[in-house]
VMD Tcl script that builds the backbone (N, CA, C; Angstrom):
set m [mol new atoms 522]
animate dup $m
set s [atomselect $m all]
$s set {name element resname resid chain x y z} {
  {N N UNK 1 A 104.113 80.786 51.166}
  {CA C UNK 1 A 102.917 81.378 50.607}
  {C C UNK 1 A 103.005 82.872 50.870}
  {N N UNK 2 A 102.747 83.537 49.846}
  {CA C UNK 2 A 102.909 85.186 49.700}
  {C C UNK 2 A 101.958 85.902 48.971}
  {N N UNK 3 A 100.694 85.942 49.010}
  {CA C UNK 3 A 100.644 86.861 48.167}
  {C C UNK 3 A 100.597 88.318 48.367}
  {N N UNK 4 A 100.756 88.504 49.809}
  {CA C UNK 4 A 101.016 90.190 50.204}
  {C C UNK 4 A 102.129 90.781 50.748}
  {N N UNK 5 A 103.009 90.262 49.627}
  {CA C UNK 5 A 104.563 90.540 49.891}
  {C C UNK 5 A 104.955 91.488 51.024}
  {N N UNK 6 A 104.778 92.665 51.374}
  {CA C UNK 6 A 104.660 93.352 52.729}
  {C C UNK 6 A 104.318 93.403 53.830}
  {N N UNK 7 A 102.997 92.816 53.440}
  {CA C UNK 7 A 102.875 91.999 54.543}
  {C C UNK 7 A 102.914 91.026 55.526}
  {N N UNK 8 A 103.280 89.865 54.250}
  {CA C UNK 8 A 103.924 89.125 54.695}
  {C C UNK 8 A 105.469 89.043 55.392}
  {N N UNK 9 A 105.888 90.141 55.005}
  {CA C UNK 9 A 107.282 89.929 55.611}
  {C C UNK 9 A 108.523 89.632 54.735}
  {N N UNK 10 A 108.335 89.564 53.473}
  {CA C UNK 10 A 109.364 89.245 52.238}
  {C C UNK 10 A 110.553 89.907 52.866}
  {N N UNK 11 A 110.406 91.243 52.815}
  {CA C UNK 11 A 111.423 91.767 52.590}
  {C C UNK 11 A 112.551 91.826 53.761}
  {N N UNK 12 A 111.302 91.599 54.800}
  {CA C UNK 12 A 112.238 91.469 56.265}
  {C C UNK 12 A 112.913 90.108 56.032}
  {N N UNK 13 A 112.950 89.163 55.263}
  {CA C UNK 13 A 113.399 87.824 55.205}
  {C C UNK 13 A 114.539 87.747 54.021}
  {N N UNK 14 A 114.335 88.745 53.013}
  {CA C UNK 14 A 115.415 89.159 52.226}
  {C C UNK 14 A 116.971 89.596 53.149}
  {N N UNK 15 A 116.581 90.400 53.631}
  {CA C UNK 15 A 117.293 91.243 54.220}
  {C C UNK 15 A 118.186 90.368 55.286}
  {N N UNK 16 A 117.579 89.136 55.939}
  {CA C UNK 16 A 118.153 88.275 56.777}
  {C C UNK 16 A 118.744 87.261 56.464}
  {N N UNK 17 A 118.323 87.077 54.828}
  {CA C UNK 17 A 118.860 86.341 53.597}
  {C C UNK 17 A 120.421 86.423 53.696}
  {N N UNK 18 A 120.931 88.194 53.241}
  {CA C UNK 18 A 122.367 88.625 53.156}
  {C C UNK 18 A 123.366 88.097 53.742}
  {N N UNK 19 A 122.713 87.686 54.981}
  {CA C UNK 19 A 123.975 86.934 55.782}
  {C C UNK 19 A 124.372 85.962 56.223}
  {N N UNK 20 A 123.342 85.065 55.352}
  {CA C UNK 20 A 123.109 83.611 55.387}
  {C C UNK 20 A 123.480 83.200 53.626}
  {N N UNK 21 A 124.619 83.452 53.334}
  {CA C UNK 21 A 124.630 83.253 51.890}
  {C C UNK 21 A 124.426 81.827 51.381}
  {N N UNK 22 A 124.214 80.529 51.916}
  {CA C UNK 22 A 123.824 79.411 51.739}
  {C C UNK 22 A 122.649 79.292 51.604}
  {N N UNK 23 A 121.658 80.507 51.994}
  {CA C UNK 23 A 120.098 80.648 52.176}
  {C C UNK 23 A 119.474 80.512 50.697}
  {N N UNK 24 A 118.200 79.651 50.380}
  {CA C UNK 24 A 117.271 80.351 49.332}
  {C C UNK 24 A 116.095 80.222 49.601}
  {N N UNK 25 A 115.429 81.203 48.853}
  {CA C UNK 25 A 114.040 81.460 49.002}
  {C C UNK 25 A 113.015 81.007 48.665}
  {N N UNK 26 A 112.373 80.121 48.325}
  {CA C UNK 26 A 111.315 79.693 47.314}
  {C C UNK 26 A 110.241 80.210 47.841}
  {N N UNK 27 A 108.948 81.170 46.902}
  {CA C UNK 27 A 108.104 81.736 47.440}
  {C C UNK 27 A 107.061 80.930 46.600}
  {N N UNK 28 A 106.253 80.609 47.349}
  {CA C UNK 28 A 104.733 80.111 46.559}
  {C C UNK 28 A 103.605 81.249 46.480}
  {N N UNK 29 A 102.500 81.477 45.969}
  {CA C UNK 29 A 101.758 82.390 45.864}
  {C C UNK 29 A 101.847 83.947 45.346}
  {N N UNK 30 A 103.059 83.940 44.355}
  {CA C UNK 30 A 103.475 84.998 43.841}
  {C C UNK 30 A 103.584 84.435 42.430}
  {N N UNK 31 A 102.762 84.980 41.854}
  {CA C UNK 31 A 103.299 84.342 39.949}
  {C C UNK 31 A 104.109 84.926 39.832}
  {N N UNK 32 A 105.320 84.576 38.723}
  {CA C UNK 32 A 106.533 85.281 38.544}
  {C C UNK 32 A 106.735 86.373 37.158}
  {N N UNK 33 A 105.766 86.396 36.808}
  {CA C UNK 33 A 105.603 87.829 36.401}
  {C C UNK 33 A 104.492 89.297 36.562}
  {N N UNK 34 A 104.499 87.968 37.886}
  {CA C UNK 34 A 103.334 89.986 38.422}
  {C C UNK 34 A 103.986 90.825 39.186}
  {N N UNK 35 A 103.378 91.939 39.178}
  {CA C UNK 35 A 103.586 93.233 39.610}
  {C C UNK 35 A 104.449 92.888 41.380}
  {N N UNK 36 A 103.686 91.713 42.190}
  {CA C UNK 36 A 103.807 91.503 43.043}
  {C C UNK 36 A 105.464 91.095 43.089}
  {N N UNK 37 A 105.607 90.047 41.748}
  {CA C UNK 37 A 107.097 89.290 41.710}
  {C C UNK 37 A 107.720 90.684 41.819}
  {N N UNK 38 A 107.714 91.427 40.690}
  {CA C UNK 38 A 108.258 92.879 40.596}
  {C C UNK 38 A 109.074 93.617 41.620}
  {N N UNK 39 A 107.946 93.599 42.322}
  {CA C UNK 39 A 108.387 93.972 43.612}
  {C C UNK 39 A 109.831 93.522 44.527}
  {N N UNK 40 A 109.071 92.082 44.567}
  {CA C UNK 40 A 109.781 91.140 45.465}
  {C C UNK 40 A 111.234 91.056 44.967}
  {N N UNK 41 A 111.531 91.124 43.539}
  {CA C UNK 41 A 112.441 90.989 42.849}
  {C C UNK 41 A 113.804 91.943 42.825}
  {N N UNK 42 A 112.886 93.517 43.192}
  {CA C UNK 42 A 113.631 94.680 43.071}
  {C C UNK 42 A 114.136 94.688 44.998}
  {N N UNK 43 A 113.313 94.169 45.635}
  {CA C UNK 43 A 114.104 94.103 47.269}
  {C C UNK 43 A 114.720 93.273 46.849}
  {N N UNK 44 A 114.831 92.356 46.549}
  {CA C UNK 44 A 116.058 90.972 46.936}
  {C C UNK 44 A 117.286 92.019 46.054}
  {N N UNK 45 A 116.990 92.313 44.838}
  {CA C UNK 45 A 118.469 92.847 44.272}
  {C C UNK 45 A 118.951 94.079 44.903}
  {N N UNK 46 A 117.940 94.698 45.730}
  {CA C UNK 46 A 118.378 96.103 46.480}
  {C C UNK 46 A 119.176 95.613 47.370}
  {N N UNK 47 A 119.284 93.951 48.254}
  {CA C UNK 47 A 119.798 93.619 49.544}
  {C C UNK 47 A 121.305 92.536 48.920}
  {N N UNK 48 A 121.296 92.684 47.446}
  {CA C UNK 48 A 121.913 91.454 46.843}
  {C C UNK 48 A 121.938 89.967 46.968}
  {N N UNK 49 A 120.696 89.592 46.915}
  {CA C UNK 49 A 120.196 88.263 46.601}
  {C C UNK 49 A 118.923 88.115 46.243}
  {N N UNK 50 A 119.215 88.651 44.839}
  {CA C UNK 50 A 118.067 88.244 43.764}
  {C C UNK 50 A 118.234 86.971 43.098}
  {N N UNK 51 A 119.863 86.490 43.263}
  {CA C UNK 51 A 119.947 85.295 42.694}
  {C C UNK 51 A 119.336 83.985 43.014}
  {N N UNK 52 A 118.969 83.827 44.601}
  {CA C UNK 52 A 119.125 83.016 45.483}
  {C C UNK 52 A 117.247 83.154 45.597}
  {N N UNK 53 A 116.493 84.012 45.162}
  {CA C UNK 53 A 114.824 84.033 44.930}
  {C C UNK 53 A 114.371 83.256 44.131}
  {N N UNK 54 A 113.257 82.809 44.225}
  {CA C UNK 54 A 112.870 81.777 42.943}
  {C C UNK 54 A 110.817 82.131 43.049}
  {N N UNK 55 A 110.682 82.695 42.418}
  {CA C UNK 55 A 109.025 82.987 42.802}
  {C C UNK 55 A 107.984 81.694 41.740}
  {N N UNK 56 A 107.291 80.843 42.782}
  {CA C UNK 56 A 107.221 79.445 42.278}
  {C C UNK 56 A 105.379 79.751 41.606}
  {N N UNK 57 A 104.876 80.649 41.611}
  {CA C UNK 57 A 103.308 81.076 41.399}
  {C C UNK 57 A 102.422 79.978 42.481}
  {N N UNK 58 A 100.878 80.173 41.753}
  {CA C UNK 58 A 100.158 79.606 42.775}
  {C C UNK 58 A 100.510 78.077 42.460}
  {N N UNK 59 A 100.294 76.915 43.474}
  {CA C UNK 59 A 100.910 75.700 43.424}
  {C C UNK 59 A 99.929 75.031 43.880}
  {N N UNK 60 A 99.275 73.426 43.596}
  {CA C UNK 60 A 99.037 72.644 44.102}
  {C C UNK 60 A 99.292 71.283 45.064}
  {N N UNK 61 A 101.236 71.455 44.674}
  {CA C UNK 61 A 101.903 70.879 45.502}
  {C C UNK 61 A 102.533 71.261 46.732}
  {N N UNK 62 A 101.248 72.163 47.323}
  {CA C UNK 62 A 102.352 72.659 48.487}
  {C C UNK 62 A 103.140 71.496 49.886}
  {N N UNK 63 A 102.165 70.899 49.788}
  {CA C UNK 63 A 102.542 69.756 50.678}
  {C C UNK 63 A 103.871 69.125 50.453}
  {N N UNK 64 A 104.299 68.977 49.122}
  {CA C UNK 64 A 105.438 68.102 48.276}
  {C C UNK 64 A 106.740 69.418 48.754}
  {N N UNK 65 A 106.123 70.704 48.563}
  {CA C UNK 65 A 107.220 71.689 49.139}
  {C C UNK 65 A 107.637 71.731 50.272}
  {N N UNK 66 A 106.734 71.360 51.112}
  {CA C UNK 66 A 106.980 71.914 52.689}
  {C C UNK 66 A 107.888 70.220 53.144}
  {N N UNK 67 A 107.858 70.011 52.250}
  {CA C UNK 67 A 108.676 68.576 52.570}
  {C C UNK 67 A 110.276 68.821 52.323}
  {N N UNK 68 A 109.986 69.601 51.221}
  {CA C UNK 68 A 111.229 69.469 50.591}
  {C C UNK 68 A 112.212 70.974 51.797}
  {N N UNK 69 A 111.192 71.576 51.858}
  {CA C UNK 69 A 112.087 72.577 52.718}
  {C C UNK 69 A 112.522 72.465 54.098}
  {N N UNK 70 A 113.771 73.514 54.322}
  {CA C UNK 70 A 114.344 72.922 55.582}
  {C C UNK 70 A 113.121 73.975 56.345}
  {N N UNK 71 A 112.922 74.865 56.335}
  {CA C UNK 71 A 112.122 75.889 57.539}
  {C C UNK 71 A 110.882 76.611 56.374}
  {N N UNK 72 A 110.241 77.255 57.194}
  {CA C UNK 72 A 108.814 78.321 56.714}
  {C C UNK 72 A 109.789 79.320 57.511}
  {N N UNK 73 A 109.748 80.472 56.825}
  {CA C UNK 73 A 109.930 82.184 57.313}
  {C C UNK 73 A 108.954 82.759 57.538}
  {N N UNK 74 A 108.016 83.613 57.926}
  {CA C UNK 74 A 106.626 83.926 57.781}
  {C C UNK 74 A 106.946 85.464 59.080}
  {N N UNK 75 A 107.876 86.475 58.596}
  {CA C UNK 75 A 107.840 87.346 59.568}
  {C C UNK 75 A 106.910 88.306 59.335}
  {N N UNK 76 A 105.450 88.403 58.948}
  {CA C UNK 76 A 104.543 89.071 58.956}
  {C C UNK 76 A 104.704 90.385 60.011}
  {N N UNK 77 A 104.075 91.170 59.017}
  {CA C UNK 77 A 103.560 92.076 59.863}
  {C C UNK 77 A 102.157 92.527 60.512}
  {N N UNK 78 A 101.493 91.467 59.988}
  {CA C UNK 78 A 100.219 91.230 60.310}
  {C C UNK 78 A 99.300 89.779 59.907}
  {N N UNK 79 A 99.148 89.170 60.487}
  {CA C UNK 79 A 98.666 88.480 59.953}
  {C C UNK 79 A 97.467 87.470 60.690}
  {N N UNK 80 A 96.074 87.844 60.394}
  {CA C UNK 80 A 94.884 87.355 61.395}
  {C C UNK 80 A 95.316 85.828 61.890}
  {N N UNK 81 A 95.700 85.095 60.470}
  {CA C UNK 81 A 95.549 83.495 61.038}
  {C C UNK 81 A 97.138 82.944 60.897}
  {N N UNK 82 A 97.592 83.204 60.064}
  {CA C UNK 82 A 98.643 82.539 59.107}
  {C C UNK 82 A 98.205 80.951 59.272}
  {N N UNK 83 A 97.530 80.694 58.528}
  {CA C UNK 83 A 96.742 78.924 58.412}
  {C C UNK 83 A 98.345 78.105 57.997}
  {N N UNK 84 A 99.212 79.057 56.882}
  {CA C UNK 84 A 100.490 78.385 56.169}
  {C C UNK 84 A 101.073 77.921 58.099}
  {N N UNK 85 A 101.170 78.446 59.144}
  {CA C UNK 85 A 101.764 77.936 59.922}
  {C C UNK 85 A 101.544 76.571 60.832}
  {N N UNK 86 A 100.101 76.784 60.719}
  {CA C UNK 86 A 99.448 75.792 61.133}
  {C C UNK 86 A 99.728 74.566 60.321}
  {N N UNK 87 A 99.422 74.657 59.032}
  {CA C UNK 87 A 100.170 73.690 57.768}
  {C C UNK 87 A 101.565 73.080 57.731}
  {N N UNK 88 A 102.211 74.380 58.277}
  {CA C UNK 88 A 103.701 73.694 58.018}
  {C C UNK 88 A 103.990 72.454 59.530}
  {N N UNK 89 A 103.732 73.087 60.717}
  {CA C UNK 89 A 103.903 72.181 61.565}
  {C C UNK 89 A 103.119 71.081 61.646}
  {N N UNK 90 A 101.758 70.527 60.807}
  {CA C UNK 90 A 101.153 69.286 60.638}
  {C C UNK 90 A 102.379 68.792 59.895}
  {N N UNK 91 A 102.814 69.144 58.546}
  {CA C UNK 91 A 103.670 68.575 57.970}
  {C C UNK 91 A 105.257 69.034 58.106}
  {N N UNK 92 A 105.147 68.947 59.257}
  {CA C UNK 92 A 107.076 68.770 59.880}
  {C C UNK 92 A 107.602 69.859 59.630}
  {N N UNK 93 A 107.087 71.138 59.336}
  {CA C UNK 93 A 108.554 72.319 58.372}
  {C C UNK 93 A 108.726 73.118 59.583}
  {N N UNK 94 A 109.537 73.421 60.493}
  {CA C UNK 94 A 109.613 74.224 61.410}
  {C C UNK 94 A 109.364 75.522 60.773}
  {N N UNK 95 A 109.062 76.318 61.869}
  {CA C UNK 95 A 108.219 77.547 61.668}
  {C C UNK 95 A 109.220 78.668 62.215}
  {N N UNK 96 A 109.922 79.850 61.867}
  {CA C UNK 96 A 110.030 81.287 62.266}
  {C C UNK 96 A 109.026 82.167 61.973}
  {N N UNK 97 A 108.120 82.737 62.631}
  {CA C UNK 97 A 107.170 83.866 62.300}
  {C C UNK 97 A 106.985 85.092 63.687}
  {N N UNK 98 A 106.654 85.984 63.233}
  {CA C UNK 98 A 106.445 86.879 64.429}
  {C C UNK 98 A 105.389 86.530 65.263}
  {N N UNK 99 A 105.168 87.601 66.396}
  {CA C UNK 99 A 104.012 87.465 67.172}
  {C C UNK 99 A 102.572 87.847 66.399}
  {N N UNK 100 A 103.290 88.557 65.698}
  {CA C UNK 100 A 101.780 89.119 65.310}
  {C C UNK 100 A 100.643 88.358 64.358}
  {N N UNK 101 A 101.039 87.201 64.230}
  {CA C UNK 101 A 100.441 86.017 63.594}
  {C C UNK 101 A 99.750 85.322 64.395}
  {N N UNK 102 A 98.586 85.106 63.477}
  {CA C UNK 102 A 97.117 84.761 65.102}
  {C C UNK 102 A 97.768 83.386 65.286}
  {N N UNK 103 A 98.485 82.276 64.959}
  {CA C UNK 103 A 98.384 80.813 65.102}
  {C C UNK 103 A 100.027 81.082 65.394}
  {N N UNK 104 A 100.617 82.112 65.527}
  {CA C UNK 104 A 102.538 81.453 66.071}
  {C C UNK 104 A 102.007 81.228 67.567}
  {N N UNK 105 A 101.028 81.216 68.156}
  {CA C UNK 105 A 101.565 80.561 69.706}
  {C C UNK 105 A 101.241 79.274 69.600}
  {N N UNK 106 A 100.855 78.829 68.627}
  {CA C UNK 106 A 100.799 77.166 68.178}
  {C C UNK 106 A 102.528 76.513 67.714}
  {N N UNK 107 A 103.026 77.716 66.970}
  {CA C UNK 107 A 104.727 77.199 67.344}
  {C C UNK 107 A 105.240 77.170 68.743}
  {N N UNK 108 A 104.899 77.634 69.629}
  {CA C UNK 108 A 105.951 77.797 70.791}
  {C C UNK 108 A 105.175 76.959 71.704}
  {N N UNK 109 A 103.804 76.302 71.551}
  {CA C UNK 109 A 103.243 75.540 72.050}
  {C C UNK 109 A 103.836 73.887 71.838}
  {N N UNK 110 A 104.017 74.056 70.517}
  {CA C UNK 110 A 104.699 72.925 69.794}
  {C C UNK 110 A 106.027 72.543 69.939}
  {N N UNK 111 A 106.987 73.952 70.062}
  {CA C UNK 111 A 108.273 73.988 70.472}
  {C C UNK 111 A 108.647 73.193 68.814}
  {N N UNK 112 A 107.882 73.742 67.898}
  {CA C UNK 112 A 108.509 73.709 66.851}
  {C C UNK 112 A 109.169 74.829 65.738}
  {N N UNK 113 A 109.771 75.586 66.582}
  {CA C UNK 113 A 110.640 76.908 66.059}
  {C C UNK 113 A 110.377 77.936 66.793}
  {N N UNK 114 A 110.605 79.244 66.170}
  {CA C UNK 114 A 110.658 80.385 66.907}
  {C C UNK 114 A 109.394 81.678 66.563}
  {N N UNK 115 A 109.317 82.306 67.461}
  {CA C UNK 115 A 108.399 83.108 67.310}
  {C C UNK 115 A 108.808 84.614 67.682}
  {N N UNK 116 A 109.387 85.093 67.002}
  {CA C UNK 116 A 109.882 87.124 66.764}
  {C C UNK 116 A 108.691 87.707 67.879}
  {N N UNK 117 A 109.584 88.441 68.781}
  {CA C UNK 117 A 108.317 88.747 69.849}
  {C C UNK 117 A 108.100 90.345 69.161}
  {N N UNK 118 A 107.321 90.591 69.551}
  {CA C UNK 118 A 107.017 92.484 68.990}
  {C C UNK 118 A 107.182 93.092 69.722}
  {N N UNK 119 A 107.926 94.470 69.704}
  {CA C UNK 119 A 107.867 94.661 67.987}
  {C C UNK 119 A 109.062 94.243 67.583}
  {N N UNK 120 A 108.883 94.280 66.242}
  {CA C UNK 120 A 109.731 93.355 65.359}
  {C C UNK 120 A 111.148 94.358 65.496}
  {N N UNK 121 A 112.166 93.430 65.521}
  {CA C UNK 121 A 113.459 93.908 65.145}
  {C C UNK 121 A 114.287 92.928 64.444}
  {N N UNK 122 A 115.086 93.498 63.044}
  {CA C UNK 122 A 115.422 92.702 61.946}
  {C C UNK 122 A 116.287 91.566 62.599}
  {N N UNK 123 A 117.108 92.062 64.019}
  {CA C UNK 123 A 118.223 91.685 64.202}
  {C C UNK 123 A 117.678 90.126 65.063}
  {N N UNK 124 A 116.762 90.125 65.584}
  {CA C UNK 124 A 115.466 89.199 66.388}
  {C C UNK 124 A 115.585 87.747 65.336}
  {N N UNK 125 A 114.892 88.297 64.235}
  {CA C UNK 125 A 114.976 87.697 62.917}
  {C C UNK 125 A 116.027 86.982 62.610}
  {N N UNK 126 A 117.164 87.466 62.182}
  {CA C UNK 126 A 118.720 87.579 61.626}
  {C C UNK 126 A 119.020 85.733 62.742}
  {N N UNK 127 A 118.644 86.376 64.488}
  {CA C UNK 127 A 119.475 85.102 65.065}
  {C C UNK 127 A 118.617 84.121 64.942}
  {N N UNK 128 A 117.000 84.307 65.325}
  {CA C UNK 128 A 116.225 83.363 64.879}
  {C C UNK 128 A 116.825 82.192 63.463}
  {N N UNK 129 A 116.979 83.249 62.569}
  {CA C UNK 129 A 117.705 81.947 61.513}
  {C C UNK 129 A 118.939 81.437 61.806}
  {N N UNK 130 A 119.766 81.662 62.643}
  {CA C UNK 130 A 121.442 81.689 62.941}
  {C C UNK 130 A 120.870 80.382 63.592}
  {N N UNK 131 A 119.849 80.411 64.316}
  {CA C UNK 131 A 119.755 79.187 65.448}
  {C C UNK 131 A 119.054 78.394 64.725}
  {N N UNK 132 A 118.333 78.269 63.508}
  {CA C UNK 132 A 117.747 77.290 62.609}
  {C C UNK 132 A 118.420 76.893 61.998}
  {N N UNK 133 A 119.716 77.658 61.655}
  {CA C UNK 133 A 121.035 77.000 60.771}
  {C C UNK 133 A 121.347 75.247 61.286}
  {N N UNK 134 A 120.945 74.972 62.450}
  {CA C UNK 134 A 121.294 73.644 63.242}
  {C C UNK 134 A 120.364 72.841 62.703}
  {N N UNK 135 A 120.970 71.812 61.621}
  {CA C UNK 135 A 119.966 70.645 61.231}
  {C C UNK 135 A 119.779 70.134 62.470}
  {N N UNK 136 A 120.403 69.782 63.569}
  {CA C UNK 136 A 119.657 69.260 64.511}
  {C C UNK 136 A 118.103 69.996 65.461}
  {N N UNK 137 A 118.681 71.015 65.463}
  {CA C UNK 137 A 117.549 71.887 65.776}
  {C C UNK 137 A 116.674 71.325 65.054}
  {N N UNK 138 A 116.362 72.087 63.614}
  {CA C UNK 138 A 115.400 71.976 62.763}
  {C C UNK 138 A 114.667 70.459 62.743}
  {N N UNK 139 A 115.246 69.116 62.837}
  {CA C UNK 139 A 114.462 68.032 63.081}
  {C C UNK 139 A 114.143 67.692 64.674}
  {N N UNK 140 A 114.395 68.005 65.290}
  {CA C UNK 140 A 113.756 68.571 66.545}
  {C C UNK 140 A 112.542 68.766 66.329}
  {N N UNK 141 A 112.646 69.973 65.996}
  {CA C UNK 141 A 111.224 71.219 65.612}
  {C C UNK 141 A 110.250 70.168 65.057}
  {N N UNK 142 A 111.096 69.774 63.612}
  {CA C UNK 142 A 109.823 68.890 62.693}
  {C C UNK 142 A 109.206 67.605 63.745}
  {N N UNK 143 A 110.206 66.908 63.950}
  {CA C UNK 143 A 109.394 66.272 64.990}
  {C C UNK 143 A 108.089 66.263 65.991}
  {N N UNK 144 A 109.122 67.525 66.674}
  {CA C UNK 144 A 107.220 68.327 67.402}
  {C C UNK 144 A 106.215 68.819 66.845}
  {N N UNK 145 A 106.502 69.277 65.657}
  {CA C UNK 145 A 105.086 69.685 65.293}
  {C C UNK 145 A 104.542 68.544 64.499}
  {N N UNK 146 A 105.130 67.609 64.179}
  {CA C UNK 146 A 104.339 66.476 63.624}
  {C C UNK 146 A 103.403 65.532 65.015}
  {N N UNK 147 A 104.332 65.556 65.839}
  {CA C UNK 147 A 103.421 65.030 67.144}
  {C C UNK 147 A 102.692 65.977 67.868}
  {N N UNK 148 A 102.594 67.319 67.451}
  {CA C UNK 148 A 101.549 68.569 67.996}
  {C C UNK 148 A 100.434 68.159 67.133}
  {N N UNK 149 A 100.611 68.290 65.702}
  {CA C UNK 149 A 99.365 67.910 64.834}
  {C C UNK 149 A 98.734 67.072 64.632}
  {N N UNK 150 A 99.572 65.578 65.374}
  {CA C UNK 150 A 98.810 64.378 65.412}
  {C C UNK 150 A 98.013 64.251 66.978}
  {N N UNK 151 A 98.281 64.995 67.830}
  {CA C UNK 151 A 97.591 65.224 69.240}
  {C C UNK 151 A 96.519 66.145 69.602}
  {N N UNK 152 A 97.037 67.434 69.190}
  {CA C UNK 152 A 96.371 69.442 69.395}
  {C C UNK 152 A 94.934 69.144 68.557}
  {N N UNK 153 A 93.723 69.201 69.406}
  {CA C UNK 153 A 92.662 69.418 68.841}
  {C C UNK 153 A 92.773 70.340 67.724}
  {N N UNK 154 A 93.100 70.739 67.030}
  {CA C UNK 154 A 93.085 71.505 65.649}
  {C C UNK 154 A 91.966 71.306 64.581}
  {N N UNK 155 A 91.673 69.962 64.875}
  {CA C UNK 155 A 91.154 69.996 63.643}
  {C C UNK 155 A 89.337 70.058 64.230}
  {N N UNK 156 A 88.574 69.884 65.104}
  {CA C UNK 156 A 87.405 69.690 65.781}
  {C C UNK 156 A 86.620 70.799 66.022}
  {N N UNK 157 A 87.264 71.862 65.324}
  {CA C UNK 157 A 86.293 73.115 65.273}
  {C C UNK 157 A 84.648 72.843 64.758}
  {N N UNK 158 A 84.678 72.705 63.690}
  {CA C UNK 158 A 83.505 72.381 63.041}
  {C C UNK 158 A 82.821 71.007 63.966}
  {N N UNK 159 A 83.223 69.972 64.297}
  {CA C UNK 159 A 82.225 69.296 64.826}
  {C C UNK 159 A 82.024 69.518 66.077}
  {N N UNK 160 A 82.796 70.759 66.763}
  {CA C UNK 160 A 82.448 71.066 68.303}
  {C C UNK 160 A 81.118 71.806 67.780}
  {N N UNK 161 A 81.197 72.767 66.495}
  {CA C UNK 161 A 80.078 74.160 66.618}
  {C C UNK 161 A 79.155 73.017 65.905}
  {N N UNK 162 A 79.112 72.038 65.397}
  {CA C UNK 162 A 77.916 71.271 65.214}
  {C C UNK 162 A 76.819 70.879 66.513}
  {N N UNK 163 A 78.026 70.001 67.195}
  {CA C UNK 163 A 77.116 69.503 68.952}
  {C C UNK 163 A 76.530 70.505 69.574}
  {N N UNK 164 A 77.278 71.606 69.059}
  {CA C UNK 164 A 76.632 72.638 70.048}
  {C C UNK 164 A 75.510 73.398 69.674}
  {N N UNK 165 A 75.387 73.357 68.156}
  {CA C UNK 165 A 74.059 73.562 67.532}
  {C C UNK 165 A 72.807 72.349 67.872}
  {N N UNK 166 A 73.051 71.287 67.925}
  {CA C UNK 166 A 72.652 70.652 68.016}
  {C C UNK 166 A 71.914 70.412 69.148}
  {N N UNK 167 A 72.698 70.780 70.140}
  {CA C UNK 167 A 72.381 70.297 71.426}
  {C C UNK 167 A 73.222 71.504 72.404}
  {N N UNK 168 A 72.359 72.828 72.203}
  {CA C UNK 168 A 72.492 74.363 73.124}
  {C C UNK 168 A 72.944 73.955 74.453}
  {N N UNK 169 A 72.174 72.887 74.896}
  {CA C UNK 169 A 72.779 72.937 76.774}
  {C C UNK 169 A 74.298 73.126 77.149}
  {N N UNK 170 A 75.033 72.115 75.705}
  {CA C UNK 170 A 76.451 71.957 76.217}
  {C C UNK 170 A 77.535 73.509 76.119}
  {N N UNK 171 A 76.765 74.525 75.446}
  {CA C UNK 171 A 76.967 75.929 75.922}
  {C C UNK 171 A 77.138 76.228 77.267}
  {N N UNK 172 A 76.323 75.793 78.447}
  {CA C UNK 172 A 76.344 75.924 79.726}
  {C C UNK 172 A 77.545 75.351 80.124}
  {N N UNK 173 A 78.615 74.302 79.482}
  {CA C UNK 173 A 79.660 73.955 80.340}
  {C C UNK 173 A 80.735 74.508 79.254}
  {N N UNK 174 A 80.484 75.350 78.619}
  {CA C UNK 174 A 81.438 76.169 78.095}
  {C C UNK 174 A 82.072 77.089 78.886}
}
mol reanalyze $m
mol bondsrecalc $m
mol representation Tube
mol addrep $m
């Protein structure tokens, strides 16, 4: 999921692309003829692998994707929640993303992939994927985060801030 190509980190993932020539990209949340693809299109051919991009627009099957893929990339350079990470480790996709993503300490909690400490350096990145290259690794990973998401309170936000509307005292053992 992309739709703030810079921010998200595209290009830092292009670039880590080059030396993984078996690598491809499939991006969701980029239609493939906007300004945004544009973009995305002119880094991958600046790093030489525009071939190996595929910009998939907005999707309703993301679930059917994250199946089909071996890893999520997500080296943001900012990013409040990244929810896509939280997503990918319910449904098995091991995760590379930086620190600066409010939910990667839910990967390293999970011990389902890696997390780019800050500040970012490409080369951080580069081995991060060298060490995901290991299908064994990678079902590892999926493993844990499928048994993180079937365990990790994640989902009880809303009916904790209900009880607690409900019934103020249990604030006091907060």
């Amino acid at each position: 999921m992309a739709n703030q190509p810079s921010v998200k980190g595209l290009d830092r993932t292009l670039v880590a692309m080059k030396g993984i020539p078996q690598a491809r990209l499939a991006i969701a949340g980029i239609q493939p003829n906007s300004k945004q693809a544009g973009q995305v299109r002119g880094w991958a051919r600046g790093v030489g692998v525009a071939d190996r991009v595929e910009m998939l627009g907005f999707r309703s099957d993301i679930p059917q994707l994250m199946a089909a893929a071996d890893l999520l990339v997500h080296p943001a350079r900012y990013d409040t929640t990244g929810t896509v990470i939280i997503e990918s480790l319910i449904n098995g996709l091991p995760v590379i993303t930086t620190a600066e993503c409010g939910y990667a300490p839910h990967v390293r909690k999970a011990d389902a992939g890696l997390v780019i400490p800050s500040p970012f350096a490409q080369e951080a990145l580069n081995d991060a994927l060298g060490t995901a290259a290991s299908a064994g690794k990678r079902n590892r990973w999926s493993r844990n985060g499928i048994a993180y998401g079937a365990t990790e309170q994640l989902y009880d936000g809303l009916d904790r801030a209900a009880d607690l509307i409900e019934n103020p005292r249990l604030l006091k053992g907060v």
